[in-house]
N, C-alpha and C positions, 0 to 999 in steps of 0.2 A: 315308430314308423308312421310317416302321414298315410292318412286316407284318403282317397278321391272318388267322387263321383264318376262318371265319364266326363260328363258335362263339366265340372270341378276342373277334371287334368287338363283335357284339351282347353280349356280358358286358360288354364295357367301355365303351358308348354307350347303352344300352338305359335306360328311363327308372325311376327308381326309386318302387315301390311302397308303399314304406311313409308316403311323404309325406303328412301330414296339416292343416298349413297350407294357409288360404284362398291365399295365396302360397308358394310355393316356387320358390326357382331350380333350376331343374333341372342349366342350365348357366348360366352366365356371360355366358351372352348367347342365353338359353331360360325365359320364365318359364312355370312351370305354376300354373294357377289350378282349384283344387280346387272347383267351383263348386257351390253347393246355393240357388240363387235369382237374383242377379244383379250382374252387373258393369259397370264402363264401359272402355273400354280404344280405343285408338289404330283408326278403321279402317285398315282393313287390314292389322293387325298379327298376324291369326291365321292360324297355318301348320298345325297340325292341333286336334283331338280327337275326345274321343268320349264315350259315351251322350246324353244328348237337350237336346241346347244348339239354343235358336233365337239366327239372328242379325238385329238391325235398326237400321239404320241412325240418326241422329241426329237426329230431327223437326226444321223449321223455326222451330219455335214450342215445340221438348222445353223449355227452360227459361225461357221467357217472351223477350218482346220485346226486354228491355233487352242480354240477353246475343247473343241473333240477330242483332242491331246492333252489338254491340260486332264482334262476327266479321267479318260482311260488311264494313264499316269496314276491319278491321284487313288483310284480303288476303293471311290465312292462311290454308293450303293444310290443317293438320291438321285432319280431323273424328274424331268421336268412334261409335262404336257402343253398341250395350248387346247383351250377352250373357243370355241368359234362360236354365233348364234346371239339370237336374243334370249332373255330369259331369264331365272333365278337359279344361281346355281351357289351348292353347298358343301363346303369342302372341310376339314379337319381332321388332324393326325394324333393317331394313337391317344386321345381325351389331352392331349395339351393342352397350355394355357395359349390364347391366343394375342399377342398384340399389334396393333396395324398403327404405321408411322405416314406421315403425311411431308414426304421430301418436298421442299421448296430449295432448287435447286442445289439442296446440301447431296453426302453422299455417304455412305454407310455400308460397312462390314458387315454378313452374316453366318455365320456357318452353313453350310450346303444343305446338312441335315435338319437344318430350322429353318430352313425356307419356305415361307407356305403357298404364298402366291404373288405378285406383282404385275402391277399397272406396262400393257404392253405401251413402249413406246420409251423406256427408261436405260440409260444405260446402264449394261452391265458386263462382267466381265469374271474371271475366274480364278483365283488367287489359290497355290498349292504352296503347303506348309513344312517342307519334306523332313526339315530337323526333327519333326516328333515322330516319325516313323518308326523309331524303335519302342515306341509307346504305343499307338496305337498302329495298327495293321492299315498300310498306304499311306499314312499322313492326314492330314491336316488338310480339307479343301473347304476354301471359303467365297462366298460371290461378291461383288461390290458393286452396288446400286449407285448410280448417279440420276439427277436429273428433277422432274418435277412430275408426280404421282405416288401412287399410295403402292406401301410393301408390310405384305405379312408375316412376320414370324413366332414360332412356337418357341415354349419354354416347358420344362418341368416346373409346376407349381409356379408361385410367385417368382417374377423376375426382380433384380436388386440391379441397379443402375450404378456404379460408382464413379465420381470425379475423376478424371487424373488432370491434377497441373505440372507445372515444371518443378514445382518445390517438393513433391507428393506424389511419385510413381505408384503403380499397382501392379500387381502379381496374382494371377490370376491360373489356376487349374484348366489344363485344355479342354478338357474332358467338361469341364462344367462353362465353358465361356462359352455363348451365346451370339453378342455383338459388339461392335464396336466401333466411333466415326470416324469417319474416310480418310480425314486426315491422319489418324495413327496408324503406326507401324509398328507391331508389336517384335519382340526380340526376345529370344528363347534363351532361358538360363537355366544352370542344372544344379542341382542343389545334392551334394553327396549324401551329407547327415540326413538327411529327410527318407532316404532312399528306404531304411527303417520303418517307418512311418505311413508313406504314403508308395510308395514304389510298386508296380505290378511287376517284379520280376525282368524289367526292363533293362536295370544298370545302373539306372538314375532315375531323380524326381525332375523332371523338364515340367518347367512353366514358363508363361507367357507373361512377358515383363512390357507396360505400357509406360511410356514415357510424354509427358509435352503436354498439351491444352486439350482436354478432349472428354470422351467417357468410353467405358467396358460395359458390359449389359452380362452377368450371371446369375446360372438358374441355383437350386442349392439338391444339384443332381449331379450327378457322375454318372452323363452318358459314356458309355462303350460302342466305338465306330465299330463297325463290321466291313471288311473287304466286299467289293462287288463278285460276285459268285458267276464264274463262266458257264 
């Protein structure tokens, strides 16, 4: 076990100032957001900052109808906040790994629950997954980022990126898929024999089948969604 001075730790923990990015990781599993107007980011994801950030919560009705229903539907527990103010503000979920993508007007798949934060001013939108339903409790909600700015997302431990081309599908575990680009549309297949193997009591092994020119983004963790709790 290292040892530290005081003087020792805080040189070697202390947050760095020179940072000038709207994102910066600070650590690897800390991001810093250099804020001058406004952000969205995971609630409850902020563990400090400072100068004059207001925080508020995600309106009923902040993006209209269709998406407030997608949510409720889906019986996903992630909400979102908005950060307002100038300042340094620091956010990170349950020690994840952190990685931040810089959209040039590409677009990308995230899971809801590994969203950490994104550049306001980006489209997005809400994507429910309702086939795995009988796996995990609500289904399957995912968000899709369009546009040009930067988006955070969490992972268990190291994330593994896979290819998919046309000659070369992937099959991927729900439970562990992460992300994936905008242009795929994943397709659920169910796999009897496995049921053995990998099956929660469910019926079946449901995976997510990636087809076309693109990539999957998984962690090597088997999150368990939880229902949103009334």
């Amino acid at each position: 076990m290292s040892k530290y001075s005081i003087k020792q730790f805080v040189q070697e923990t202390k947050q760095e100032e020179s940072a000038r990015d709207f994102f910066e990781l600070e650590t690897d599993r800390i991001l810093e957001v250099n804020l001058n107007g406004q952000v969205w980011a995971k609630a409850g994801s902020m563990i400090s900052y400072e100068g004059n950030i207001k925080f508020e919560r995600e309106g009923v009705l902040e993006h209209g109808i269709g998406r407030f229903v997608k949510k409720a539907l889906s019986g996903e527990g992630a909400q979102l906040m908005k950060a307002n103010g100038r300042g340094k503000l620091y956010v990170a979920d349950q020690g994840k790994k952190i990685t931040v993508l810089d959209l040039e007007g590409e677009s990308v798949f995230i899971n809801g629950n590994d969203l950490l934060a994104f550049q306001d001013g980006l489209e997005w939108d809400v994507k429910l997954m309702r086939r795995v339903a009988g796996m995990m409790a609500g289904g399957l909600f995912n968000v899709r980022l369009e546009g040009h700015g930067l988006v955070a997302f969490t992972s268990h431990y190291e994330p593994l990126t896979i290819l998919v081309t046309p000659d070369r599908p992937v099959f991927t575990d729900p439970n562990a898929t992460v992300a994936w680009s905008g242009n795929l549309e994943p397709e659920f297949v169910t796999d009897i024999q496995l049921k053995s193997l990998f099956g929660r009591g469910s019926g079946e092994s449901i995976q997510m089948k990636f087809s076309g020119n693109g990539f999957v983004v998984v962690q090597p963790y088997e999150e368990i969604y939880q229902t949103q709790q009334s």
